[in-house]
C-alpha positions as semicolon CSV with decimal commas, in nm:
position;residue;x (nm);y (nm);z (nm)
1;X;-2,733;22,520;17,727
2;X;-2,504;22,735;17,984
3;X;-2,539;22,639;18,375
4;X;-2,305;22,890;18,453
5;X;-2,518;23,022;18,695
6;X;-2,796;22,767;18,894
7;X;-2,949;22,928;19,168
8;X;-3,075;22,601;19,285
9;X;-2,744;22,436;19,339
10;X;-2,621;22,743;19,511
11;X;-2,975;22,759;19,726
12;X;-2,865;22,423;19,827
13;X;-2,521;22,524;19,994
14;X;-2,712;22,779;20,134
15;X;-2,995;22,561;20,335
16;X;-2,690;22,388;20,457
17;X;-2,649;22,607;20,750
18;X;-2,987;22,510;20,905
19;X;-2,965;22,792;21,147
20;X;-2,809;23,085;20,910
21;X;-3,101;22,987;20,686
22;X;-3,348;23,036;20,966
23;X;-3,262;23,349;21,109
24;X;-3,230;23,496;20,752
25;X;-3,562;23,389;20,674
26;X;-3,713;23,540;20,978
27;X;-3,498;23,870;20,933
28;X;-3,656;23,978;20,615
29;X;-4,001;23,834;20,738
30;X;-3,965;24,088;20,998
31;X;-3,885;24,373;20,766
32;X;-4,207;24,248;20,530
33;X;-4,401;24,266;20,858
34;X;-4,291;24,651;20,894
35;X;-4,370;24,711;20,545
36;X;-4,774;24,585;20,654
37;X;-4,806;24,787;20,924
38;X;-4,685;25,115;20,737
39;X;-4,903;25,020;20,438
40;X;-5,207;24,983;20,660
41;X;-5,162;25,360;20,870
42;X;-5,248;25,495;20,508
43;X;-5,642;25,475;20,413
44;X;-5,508;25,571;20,016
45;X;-5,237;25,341;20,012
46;X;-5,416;25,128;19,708
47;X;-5,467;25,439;19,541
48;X;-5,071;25,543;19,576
49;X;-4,993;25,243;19,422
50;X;-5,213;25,324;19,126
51;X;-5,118;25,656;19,062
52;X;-4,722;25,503;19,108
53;X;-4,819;25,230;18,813
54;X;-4,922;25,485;18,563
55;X;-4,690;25,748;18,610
56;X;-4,372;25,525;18,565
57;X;-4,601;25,354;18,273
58;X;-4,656;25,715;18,124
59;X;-4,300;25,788;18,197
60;X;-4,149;25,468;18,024
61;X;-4,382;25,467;17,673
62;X;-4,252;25,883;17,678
63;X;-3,925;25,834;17,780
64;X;-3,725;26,026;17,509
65;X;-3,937;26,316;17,582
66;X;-3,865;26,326;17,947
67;X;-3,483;26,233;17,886
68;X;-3,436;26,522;17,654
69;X;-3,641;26,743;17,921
70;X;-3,430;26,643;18,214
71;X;-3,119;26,706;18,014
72;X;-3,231;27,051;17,909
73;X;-3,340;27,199;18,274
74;X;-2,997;26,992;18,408
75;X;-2,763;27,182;18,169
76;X;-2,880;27,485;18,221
77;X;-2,819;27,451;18,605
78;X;-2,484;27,390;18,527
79;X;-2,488;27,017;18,562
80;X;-2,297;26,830;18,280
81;X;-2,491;26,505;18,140
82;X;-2,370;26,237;17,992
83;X;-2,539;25,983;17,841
84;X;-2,349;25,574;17,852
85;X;-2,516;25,322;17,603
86;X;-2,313;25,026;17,871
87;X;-2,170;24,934;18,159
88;X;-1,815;24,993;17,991
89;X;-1,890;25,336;17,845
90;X;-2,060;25,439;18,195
91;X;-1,734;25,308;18,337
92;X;-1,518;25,474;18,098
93;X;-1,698;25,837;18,140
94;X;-1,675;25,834;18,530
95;X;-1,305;25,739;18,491
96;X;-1,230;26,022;18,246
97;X;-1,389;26,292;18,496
98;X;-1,170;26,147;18,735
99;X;-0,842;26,164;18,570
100;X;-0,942;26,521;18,465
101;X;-1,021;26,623;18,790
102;X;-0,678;26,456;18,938
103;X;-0,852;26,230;19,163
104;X;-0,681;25,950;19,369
105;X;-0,992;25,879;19,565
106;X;-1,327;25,859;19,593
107;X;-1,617;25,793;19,811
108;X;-1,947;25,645;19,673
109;X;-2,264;25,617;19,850
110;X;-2,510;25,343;19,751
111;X;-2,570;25,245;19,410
112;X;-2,636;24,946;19,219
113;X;-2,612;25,072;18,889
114;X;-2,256;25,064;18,969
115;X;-2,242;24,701;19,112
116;X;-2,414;24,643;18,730
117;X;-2,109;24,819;18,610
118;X;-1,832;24,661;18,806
119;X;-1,736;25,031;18,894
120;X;-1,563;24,965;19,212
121;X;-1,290;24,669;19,057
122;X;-1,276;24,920;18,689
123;X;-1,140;25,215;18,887
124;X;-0,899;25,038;19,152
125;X;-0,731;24,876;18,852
126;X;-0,637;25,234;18,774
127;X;-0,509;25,328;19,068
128;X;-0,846;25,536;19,208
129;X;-0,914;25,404;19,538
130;X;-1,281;25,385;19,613
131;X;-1,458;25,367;19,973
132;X;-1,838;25,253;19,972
133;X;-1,996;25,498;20,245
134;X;-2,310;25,303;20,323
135;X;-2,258;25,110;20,632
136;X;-2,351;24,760;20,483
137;X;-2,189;24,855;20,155
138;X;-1,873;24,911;20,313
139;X;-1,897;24,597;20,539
140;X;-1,934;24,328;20,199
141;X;-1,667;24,583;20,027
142;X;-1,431;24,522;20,326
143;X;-1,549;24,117;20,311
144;X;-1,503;24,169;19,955
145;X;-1,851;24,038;19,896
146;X;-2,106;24,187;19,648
147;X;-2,444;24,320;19,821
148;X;-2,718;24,007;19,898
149;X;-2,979;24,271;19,903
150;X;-3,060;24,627;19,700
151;X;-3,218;24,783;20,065
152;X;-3,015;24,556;20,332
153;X;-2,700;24,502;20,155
154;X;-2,506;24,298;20,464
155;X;-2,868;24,115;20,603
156;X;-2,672;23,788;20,511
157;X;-2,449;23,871;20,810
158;X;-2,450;23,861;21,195
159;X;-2,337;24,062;21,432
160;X;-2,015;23,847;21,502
161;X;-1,855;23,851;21,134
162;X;-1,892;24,197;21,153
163;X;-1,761;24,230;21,441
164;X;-1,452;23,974;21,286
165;X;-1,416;24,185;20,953
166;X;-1,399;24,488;21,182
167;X;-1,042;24,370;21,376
168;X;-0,951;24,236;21,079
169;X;-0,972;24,583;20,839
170;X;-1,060;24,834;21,134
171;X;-0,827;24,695;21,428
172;X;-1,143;24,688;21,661
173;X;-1,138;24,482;21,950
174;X;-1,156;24,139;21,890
175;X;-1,494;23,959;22,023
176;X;-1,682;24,270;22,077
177;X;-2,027;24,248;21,898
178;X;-2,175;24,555;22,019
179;X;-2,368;24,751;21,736
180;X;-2,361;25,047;21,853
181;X;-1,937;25,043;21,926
182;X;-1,925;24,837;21,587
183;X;-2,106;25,154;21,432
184;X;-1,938;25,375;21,585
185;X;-1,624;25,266;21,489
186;X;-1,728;25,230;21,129
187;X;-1,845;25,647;21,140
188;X;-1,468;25,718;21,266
189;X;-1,336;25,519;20,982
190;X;-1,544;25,668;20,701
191;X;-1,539;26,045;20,876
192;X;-1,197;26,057;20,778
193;X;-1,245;25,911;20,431
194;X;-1,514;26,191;20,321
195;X;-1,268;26,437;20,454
196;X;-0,979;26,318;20,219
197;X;-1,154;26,215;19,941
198;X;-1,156;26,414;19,611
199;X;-1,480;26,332;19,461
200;X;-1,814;26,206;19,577
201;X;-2,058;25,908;19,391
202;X;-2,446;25,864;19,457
203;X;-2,695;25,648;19,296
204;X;-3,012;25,815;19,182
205;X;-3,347;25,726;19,351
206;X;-3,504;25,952;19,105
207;X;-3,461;26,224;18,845
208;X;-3,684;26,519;18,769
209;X;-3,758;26,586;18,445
210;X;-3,912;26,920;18,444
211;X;-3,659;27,028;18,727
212;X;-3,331;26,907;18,592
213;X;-3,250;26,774;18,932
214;X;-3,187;26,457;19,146
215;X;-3,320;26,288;19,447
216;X;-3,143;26,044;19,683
217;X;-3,291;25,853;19,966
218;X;-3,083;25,755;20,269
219;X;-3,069;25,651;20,626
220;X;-2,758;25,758;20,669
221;X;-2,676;26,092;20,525
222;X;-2,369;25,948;20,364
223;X;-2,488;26,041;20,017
224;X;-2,510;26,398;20,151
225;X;-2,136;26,395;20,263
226;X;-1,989;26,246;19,939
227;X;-2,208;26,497;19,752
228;X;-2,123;26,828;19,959
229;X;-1,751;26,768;20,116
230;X;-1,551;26,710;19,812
231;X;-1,623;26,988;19,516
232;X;-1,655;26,711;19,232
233;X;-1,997;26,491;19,228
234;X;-2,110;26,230;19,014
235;X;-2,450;26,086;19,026
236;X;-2,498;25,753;18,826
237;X;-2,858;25,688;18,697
238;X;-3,060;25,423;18,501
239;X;-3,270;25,547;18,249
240;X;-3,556;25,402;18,422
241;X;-3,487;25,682;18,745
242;X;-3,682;25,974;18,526
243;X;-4,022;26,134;18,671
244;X;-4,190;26,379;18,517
245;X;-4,258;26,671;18,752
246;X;-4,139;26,713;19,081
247;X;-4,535;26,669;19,169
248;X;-4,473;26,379;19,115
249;X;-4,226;26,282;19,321
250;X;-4,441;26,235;19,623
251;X;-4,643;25,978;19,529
252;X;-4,316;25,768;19,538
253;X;-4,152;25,891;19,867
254;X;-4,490;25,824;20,031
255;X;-4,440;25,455;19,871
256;X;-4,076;25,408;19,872
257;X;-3,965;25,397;20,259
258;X;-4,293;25,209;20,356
259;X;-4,206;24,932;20,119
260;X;-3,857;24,918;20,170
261;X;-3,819;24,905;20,575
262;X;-4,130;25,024;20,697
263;X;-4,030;25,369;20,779
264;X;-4,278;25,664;20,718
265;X;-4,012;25,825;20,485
266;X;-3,599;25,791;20,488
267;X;-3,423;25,979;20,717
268;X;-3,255;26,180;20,431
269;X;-3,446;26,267;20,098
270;X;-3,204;26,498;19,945
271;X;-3,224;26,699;19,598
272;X;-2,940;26,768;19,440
273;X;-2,980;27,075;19,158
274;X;-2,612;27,127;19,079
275;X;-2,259;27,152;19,231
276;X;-2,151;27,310;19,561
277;X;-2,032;27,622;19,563
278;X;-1,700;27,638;19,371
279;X;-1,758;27,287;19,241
280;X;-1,859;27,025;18,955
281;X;-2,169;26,804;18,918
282;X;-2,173;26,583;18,666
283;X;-2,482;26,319;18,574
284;X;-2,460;25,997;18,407
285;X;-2,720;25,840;18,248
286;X;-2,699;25,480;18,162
287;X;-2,869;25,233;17,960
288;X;-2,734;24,939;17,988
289;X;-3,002;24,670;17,763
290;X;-3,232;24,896;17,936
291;X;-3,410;24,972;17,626
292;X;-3,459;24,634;17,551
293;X;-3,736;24,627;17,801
294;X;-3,908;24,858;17,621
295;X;-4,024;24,690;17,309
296;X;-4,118;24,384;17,563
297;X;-4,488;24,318;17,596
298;X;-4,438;24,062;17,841
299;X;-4,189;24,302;18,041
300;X;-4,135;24,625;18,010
301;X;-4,307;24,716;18,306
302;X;-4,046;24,564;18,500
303;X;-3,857;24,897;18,430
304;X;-4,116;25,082;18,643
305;X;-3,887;24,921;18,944
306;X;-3,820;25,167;19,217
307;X;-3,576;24,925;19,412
308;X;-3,756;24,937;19,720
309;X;-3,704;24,493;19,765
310;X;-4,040;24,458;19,904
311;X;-4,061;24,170;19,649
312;X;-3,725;24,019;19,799
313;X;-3,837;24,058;20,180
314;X;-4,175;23,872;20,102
315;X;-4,018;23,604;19,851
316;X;-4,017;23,245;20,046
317;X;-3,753;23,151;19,816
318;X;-3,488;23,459;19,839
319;X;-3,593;23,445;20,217
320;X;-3,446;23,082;20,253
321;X;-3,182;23,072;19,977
322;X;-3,022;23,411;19,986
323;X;-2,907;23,710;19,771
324;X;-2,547;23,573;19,694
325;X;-2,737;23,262;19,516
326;X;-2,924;23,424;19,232
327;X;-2,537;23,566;19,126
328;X;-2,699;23,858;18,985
329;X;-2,615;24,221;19,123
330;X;-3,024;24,234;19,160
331;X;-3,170;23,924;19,339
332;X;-3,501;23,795;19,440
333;X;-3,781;23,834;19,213
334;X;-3,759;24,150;19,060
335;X;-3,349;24,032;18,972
336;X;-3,442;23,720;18,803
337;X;-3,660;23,886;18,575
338;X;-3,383;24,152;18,504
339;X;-3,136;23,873;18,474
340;X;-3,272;23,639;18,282
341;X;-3,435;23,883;18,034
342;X;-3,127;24,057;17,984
343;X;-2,885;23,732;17,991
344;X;-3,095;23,422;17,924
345;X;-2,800;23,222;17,860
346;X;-2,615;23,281;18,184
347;X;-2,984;23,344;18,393
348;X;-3,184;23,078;18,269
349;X;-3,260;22,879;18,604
350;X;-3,404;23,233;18,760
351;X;-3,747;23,259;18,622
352;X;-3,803;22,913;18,833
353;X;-3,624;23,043;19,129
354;X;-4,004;23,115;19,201
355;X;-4,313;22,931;19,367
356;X;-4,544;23,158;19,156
357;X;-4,743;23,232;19,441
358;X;-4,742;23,639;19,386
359;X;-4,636;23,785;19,700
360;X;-4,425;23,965;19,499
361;X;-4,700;24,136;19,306
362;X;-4,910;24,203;19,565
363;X;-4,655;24,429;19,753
364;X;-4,494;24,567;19,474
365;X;-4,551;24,943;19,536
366;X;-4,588;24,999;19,165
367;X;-4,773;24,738;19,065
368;X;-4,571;24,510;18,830
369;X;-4,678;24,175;18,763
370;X;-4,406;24,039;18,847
371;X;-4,498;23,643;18,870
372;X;-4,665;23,644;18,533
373;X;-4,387;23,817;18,413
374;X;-4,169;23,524;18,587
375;X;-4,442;23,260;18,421
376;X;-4,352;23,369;18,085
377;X;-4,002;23,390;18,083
378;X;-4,010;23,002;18,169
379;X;-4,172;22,966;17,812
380;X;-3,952;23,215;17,646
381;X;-3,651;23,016;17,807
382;X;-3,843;22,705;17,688
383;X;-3,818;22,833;17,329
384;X;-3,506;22,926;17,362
385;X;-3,357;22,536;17,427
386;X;-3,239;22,711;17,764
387;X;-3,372;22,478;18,000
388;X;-3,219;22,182;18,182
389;X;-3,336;21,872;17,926
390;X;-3,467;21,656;18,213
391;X;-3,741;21,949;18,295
392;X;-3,835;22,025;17,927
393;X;-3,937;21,645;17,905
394;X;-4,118;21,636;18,170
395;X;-4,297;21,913;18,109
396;X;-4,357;21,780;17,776
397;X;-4,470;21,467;17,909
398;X;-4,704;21,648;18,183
399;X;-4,833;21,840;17,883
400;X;-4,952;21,562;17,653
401;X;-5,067;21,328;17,982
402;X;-5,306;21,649;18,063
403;X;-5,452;21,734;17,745
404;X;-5,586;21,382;17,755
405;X;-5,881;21,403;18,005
406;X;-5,957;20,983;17,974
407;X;-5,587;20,922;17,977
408;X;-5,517;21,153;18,294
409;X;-5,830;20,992;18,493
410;X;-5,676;20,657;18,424
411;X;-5,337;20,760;18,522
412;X;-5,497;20,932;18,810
413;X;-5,645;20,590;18,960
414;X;-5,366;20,385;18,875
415;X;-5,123;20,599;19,082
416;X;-5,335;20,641;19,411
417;X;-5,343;20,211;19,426
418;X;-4,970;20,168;19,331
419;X;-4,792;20,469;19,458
420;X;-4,830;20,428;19,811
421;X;-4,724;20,052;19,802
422;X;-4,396;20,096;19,652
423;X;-4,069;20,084;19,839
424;X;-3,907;20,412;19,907
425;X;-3,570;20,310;19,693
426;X;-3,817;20,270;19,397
427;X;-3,989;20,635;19,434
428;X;-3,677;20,853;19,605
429;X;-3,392;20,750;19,360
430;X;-3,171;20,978;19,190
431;X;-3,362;21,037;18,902
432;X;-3,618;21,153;19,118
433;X;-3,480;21,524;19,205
434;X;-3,774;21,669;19,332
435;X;-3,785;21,398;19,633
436;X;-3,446;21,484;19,769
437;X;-3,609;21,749;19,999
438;X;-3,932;21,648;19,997
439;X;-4,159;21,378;20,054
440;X;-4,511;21,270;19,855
441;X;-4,799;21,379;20,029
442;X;-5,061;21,114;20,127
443;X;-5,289;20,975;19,845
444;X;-5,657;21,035;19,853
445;X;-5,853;20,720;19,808
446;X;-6,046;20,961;19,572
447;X;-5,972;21,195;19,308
448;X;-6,130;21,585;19,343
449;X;-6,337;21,500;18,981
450;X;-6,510;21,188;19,157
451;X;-6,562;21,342;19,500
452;X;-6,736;21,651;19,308
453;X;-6,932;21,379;19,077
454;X;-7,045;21,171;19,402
455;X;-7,144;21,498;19,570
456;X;-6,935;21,498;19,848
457;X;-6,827;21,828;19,789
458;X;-7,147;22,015;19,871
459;X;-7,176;22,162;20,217
């Protein structure tokens, strides 16, 4: 069994910091609070929702049909296409444009498909230099620190280490924490940067089949820079990004914004059909064990993702352990599925990074299960011998103690008389991991089966 990667041990340097812990928990609260409010101002919101569920459901069970479509209309706008079958080959394609296109440097709004990819560290080893454009992308890219969130990329950060990284890269003055001068300096920085770069990079919020064209969603209007200063651009896209019809499209902007931050709609939705005038446009489309999902039962609809992390800003675990300790470029709930489904052996303590208590589901704007879908992969992990041995027997022995009513009464009675008299060395010792954080709730003098039996249940 692999523990390369155990979110609990690295949730547990996280708690550490009582304080950091606190404020990062009440942070996204606040953001999930947003989300509420926005959801509520719209009488049809349920009905969104729906609508959002079975077209990506449609779209994903037809999705050779639409890639072949969007291909088609893209071509003959004069966008090239290219399709990558992995991270390398996605890697190896942007590069190529790059090289035939001279370029030295390049400036990349947000995407995660090319965190996935390990874009940035592929093309500095070859001499391209990249700048990330988004404000929090480029504050972790100047920390050298991956993202701890797909929406709020820096939220594991106050305003002092920025402020910190700032003199350090920027030469701002040391000890001022003012946003706004902090931002402002950041906008000088990165001005110059889209002026002398050579090509542009965006992400993909979503791709229009029967339009050939691509939408990005931004706060910023970075994406809109890279894409219209420099005459190259190069949108990167999971296969997953493809809509139908541009009809379509507003079911998920009405969605997308309101889940993500709260915010009626971004500040920039733009659609990109094809190059600038006098320049190149190139899209990438990416699989990536992508397909994989889609002869899933259990979870394929975990492709109908739009990356909104709603499920991350209502998770009480990501809330309290972080982004950086699921070591996945996706975390929270929605990334441990991902993860672990796609690399069990590296993932497998993700699926119970997880309480089970659906939050997640219940504000996912299109509607994937995703705690069942968490549930399960804690049996296929099971299956797999890819589970720490200690928990597999005692789930074993939890299993055969409960599918013996008698036995589990007995056990039942014999632990509320001798529990609560034993010494604290004998319960909290070391083989007892679930007690180093917690404590054992008071015994009832009676179990719920003989309270119900004796009537003392009825109002």
């Amino acid at each position: 069994m692999s523990t390369n990667h155990n979110h609990s041990d690295n949730a547990t340097k996280f708690v550490a910091n009582d304080e950091r812990m606190h404020w990062h928990d009440q942070a996204l609260w606040f953001v999930r609070e947003k989300r509420d409010k926005a959801s509520k101002s719209i009488p049809e919101w349920e009905q969104l929702r729906e609508y959002a569920n079975q077209i990506k459901t449609h779209t994903m069970a037809n999705l050779d049909k639409y890639l072949l479509e969007f291909e088609k209309n893209a071509t003959e706008k004069g966008i090239t296409v290219h399709f990558a079958c992995d991270a390398q080959e996605h890697n190896e394609i942007v590069h190529k444009i790059l090289s035939e296109n001279n370029v030295k440097k390049i400036v990349k709004s947000k995407s995660m498909l090319t965190e996935e990819c390990h874009l940035n560290p592929y093309l500095e080893s070859r001499g391209i230099e990249v700048i990330d454009t988004d404000l929090g992308e480029r504050i972790v890219q100047l920390r050298n620190e991956p993202p701890s969130h797909i929406v709020l990329p820096a939220i594991h950060l106050k305003k002092s280490d920025v402020s910190d990284t700032f003199h350090e890269k920027l030469g701002t003055q040391k000890g001022n924490y003012d946003p706004t001068y902090l931002t402002r300096a950041a906008r000088a920085a990165l001005r110059e940067d889209f002026l002398t770069a050579d090509a542009g990079l965006t992400g993909v919020n979503f791709a229009i089949a029967n339009t050939g064209g691509v939408v990005v969603c931004t706060n910023e209007g970075n994406a809109d820079m890279g894409a219209s200063v420099p005459k190259l651009h190069i949108a990167s896209m999971g296969i997953e990004k493809i809509i139908p019809r541009l009809e379509d499209l507003g079911v998920f902007t009405r969605l997308l914004a309101r889940s993500a931050t709260g915010q009626p709609i971004t500040s920039y939705t733009s659609h990109f059909h094809g190059s600038i005038e006098g320049g190149k446009m190139h899209i990438i489309i990416v699989d990536n064990k992508r397909t994989q999902f889609l002869s899933s039962t259990k979870n394929k609809r975990a492709l109908n993702c739009i990356r909104c992390g709603a499920c991350m800003n209502t998770c009480p675990v990501y809330r309290r352990s972080g982004g950086h300790s699921y070591e996945y470029v996706i975390p929270g709930p929605i990334g441990s599925i991902l993860g672990s489904a796609r690399h069990p052996e590296l993932h497998n303590s993700l699926p119970f990074a997880c309480t089970l208590c659906g939050s997640c589901s219940n504000v996912c704007p299109v509607k994937i299960d995703l705690d069942s879908q968490l549930y399960s992969l804690r049996q296929d992990l099971g299956n797999m011998d890819l589970i720490d041995s200690k928990k597999k027997m005692a789930m074993k022995v939890t299993t055969w103690l409960m599918s013996k009513p008698a036995l589990f009464e007995i056990a039942g009675k014999m632990a509320r008389v001798i529990v609560p008299k034993l010494p604290n060395f004998i319960l909290y010792n070391k083989a007892n991991v679930w007690g180093k954080q917690r404590d054992l709730p008071k015994f009832p003098e009676k179990s719920f089966k003989e309270m119900f039996k004796e009537g003392e249940l009825d109002d």
